[in-house]
LUMMARTOR-897987 format. One record per residue (C-alpha): x, y, z; residue in one letter. Coordinates in nm, 4 decimals, decimal comma. Example, Ala and Ser with C-alpha at 12.3 -4.5 7.8 and 13.67 -1.06 7.14 Angstrom:
BEGIN
<r <1,2300; -0,4500; 0,7800>; "a"> <r <1,3670; -0,1060; 0,7140>; "s"> 
This chain:
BEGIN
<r <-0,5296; 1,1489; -1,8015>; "x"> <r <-0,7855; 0,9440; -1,9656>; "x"> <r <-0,9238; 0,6060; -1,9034>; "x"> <r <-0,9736; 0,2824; -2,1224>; "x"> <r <-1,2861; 0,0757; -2,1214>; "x"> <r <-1,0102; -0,1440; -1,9415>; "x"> <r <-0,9616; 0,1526; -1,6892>; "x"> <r <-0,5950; 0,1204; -1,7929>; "x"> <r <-0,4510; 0,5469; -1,7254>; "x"> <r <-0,3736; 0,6800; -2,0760>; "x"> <r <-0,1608; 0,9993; -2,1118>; "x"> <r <-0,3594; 1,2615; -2,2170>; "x"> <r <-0,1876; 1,5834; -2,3564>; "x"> <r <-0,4860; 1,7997; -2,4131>; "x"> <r <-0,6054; 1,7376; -2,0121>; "x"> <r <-0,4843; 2,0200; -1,7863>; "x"> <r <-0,1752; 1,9256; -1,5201>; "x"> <r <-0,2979; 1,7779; -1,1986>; "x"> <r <-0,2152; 1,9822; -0,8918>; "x"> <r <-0,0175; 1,8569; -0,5897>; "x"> <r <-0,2735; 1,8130; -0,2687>; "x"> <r <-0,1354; 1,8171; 0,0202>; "x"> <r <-0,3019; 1,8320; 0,3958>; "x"> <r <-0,0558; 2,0754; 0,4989>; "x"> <r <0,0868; 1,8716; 0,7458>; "x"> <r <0,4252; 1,7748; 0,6010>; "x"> <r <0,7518; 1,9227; 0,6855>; "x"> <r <0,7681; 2,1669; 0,3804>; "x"> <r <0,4277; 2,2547; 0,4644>; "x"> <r <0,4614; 2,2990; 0,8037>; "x"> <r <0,7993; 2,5015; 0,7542>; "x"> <r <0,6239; 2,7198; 0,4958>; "x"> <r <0,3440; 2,8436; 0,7439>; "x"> <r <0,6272; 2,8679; 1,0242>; "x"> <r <0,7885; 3,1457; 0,7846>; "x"> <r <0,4532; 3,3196; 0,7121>; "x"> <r <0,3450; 3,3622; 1,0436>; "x"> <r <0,7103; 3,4500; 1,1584>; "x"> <r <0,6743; 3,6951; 0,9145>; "x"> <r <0,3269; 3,8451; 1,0289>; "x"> <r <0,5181; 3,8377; 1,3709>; "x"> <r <0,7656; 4,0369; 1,2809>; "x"> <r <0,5836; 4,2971; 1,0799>; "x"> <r <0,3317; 4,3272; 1,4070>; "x"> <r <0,5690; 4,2882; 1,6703>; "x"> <r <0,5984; 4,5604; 1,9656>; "x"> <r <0,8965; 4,7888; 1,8970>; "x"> <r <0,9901; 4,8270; 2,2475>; "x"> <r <0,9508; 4,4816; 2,2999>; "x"> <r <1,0832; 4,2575; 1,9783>; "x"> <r <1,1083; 3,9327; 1,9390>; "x"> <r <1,3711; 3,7185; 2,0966>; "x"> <r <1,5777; 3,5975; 1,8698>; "x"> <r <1,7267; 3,3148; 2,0437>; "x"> <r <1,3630; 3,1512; 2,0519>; "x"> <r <1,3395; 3,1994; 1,7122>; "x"> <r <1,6363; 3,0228; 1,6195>; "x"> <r <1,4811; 2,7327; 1,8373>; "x"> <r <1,2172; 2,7299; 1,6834>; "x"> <r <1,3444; 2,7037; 1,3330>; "x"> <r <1,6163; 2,4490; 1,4516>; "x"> <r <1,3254; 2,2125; 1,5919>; "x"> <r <1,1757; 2,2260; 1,2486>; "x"> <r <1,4737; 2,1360; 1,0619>; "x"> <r <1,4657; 1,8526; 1,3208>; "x"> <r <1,1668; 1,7008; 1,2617>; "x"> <r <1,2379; 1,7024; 0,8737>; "x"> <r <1,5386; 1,5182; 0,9343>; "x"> <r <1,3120; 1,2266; 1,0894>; "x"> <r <1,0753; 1,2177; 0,8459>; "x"> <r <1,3213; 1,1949; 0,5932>; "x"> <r <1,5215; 0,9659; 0,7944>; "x"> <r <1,1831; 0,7225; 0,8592>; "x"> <r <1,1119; 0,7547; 0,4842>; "x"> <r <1,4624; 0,6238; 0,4472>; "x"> <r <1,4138; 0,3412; 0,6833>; "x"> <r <1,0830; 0,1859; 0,6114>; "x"> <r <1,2148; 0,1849; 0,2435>; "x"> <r <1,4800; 0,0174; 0,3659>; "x"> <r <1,2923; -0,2236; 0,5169>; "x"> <r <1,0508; -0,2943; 0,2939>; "x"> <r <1,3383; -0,4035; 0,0289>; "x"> <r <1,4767; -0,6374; 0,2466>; "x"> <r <1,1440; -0,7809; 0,3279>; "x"> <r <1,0846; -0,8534; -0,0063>; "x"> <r <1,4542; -1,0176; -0,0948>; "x"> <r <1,3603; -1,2223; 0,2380>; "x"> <r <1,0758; -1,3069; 0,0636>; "x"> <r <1,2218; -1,4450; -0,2860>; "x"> <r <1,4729; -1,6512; -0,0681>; "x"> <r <1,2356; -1,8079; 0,1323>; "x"> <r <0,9965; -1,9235; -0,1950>; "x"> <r <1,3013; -2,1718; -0,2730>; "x"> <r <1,1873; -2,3468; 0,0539>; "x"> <r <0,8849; -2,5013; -0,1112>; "x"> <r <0,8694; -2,8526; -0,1521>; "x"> <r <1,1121; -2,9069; 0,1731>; "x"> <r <1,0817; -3,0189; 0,5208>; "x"> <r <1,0490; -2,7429; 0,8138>; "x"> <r <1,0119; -2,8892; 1,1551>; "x"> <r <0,7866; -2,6618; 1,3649>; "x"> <r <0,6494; -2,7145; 1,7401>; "x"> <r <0,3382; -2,9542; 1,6753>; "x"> <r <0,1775; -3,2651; 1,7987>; "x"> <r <-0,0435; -3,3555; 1,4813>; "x"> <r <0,1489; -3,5654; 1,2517>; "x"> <r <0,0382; -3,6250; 0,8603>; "x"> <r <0,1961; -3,9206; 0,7260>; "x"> <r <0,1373; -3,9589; 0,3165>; "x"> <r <0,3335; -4,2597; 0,2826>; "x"> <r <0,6914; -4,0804; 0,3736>; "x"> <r <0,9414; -4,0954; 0,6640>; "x"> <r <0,8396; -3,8083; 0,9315>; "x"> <r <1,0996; -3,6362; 1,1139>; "x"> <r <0,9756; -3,5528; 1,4848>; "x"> <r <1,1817; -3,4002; 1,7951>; "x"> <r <1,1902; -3,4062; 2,2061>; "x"> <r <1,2857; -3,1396; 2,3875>; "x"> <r <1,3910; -3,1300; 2,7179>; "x"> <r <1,4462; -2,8605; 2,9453>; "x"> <r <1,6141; -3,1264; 3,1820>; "x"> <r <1,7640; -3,4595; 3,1711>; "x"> <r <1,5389; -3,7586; 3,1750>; "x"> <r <1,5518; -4,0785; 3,3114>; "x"> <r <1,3322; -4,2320; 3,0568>; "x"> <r <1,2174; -4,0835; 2,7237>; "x"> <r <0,8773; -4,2181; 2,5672>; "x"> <r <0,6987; -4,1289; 2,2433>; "x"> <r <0,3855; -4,2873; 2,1333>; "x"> <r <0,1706; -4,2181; 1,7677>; "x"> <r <-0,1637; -4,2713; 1,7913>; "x"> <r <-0,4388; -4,3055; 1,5851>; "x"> <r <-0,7705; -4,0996; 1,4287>; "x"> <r <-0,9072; -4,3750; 1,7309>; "x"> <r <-0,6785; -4,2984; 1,9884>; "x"> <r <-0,5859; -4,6073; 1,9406>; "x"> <r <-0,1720; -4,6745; 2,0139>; "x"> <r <-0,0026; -4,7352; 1,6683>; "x"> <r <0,3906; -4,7366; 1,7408>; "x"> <r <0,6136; -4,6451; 2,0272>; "x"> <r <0,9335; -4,5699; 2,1032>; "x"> <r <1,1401; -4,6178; 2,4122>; "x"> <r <1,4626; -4,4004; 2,4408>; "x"> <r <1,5617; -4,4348; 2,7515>; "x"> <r <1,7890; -4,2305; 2,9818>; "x"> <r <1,8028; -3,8713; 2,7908>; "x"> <r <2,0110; -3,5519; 2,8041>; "x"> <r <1,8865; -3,2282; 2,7888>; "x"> <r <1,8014; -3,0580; 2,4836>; "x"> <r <1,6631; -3,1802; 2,1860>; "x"> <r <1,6060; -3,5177; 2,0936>; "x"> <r <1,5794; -3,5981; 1,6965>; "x"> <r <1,3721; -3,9265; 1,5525>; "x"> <r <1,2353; -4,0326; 1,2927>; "x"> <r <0,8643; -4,2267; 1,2135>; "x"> <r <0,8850; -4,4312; 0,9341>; "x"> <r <0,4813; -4,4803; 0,9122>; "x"> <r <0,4965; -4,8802; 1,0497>; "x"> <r <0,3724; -4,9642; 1,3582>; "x"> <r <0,4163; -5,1949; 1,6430>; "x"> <r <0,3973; -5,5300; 1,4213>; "x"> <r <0,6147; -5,3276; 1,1262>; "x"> <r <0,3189; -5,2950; 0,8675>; "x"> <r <0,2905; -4,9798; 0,7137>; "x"> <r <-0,0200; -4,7477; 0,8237>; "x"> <r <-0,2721; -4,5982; 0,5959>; "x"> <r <-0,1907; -4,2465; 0,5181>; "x"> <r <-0,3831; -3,9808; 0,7780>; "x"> <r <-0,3359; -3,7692; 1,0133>; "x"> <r <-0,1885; -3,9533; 1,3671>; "x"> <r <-0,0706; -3,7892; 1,7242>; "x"> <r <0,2523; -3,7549; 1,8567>; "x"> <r <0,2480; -3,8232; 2,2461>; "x"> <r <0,5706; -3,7395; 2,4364>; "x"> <r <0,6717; -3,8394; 2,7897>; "x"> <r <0,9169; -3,7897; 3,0297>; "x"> <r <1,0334; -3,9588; 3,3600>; "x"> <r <1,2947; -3,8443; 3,6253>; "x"> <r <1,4857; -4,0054; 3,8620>; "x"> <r <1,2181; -3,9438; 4,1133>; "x"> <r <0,9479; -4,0606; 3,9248>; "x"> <r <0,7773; -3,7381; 3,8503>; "x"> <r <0,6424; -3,6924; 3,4546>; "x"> <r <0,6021; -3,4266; 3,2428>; "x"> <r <0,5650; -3,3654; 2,9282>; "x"> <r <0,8354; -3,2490; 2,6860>; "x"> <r <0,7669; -3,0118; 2,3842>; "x"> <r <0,7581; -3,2046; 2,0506>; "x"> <r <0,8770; -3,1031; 1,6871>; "x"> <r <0,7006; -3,2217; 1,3967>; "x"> <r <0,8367; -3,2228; 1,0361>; "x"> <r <0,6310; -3,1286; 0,7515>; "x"> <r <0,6701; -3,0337; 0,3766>; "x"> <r <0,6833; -2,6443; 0,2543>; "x"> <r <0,3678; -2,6207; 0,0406>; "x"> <r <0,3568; -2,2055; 0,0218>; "x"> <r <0,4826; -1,9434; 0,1220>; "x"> <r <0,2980; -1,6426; 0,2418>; "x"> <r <0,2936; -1,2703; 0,3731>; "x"> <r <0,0629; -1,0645; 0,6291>; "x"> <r <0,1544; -0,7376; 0,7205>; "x"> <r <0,5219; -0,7392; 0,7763>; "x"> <r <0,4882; -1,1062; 0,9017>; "x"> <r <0,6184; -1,4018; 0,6696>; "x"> <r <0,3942; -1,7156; 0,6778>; "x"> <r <0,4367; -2,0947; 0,5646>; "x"> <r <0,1945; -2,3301; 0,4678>; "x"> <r <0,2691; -2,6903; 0,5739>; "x"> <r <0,1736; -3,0198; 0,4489>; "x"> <r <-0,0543; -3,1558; 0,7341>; "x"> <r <-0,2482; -2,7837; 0,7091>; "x"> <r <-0,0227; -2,5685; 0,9958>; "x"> <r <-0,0111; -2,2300; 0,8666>; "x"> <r <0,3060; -2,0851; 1,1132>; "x"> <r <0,5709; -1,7755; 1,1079>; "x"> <r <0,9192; -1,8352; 0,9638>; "x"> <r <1,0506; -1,7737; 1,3125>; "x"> <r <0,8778; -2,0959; 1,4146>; "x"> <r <1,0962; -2,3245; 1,2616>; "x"> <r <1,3901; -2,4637; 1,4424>; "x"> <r <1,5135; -2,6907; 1,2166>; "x"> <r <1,5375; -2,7417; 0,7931>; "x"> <r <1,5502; -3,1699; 0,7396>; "x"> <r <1,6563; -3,3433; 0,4443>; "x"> <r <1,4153; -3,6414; 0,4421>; "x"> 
């Protein structure tokens, strides 16, 4: 083989054939040296006292055993690397829509932002409350008596007086009240736009809009706003 000045490989007839390395540790390999020294065995071996053959036959049937997994984990991770990369292509037609993802930071550019509640129990009372850069209280929402499970809203970027907020980044503050009086705090969903779509190691990432960078296993829910 010879090389361009753009280190592109060129086929080269004249250049001699490259040999095979190995490191002697692959099934072939290791079969191959089994034989040999089977063979030095059996040339040396005590004539009074031969070889058994039953061990042997073990022995040459544990080989043949641990080619068949190599073959068969050759087989597999090929396997899986072919549907990791179909997964892939689907999940590029994703960009551009709305994922909503576990989250408390909420980026509003002038759109409706879907947000979610969910409760591991029922709730006498339901609050949500979007604040500011400032802390400061921008909109809430009352829901009152709740079931379990998840609660979907939506934020349509006004707050209390209806006037639309400038666009920014505002917090999503979610509260919950039983009959006894006792709060906690639910986990909250936040909706955000598909802006790439990513891949580390065998793990399939997605950029979001207000800068979350989560797995595709973290999103509960596709929304059509």
């Amino acid at each position: 083989m010879a090389t361009t000045i753009n280190n592109i490989p060129v086929y080269d007839r004249s250049a001699p054939p490259v040999q095979a390395t190995s490191n002697g540790t692959s099934a072939a390999d290791l079969s191959k040296n089994f034989l040999k020294m089977l063979t030095v065995q059996l040339q040396n071996q005590d004539p009074m006292n031969p070889m058994d053959n039953a061990a042997m036959t073990s022995q040459l049937a544990q080989l043949n055993q641990v080619d068949g997994i190599n073959k068969l984990n050759t087989s597999v991770n090929s396997l899986v690397a072919q549907m990791q990369s179909a997964n892939f292509m689907n999940l590029s037609s994703s960009v551009g829509k709305t994922a909503l993802a576990s989250g408390s930071q909420v980026y509003f550019s002038g759109h409706a932002v879907g947000m979610a509640a969910k409760l591991d129990a029922p709730a006498a009372s339901l609050k949500a409350v979007i604040r500011d850069s400032n802390s400061q209280i921008v909109n809430q929402f009352d829901f009152g008596a709740t079931p379990s499970g998840t609660t979907d809203f939506i934020w349509d970027g006004g707050d209390d007086a209806g006037k639309q907020v400038m666009a920014g980044m505002y917090t999503l503050e979610l509260t919950a009240t039983d009959d006894q009086g006792r709060t906690t705090s639910p986990t909250s969903y936040v909706g955000a736009m598909v802006t790439s779509i990513g891949q580390e190691g065998s793990d399939m990432k997605v950029g979001l809009s207000d800068g979350r960078n989560i797995l595709t296993t973290d999103i509960v829910k596709w929304l059509a706003i």
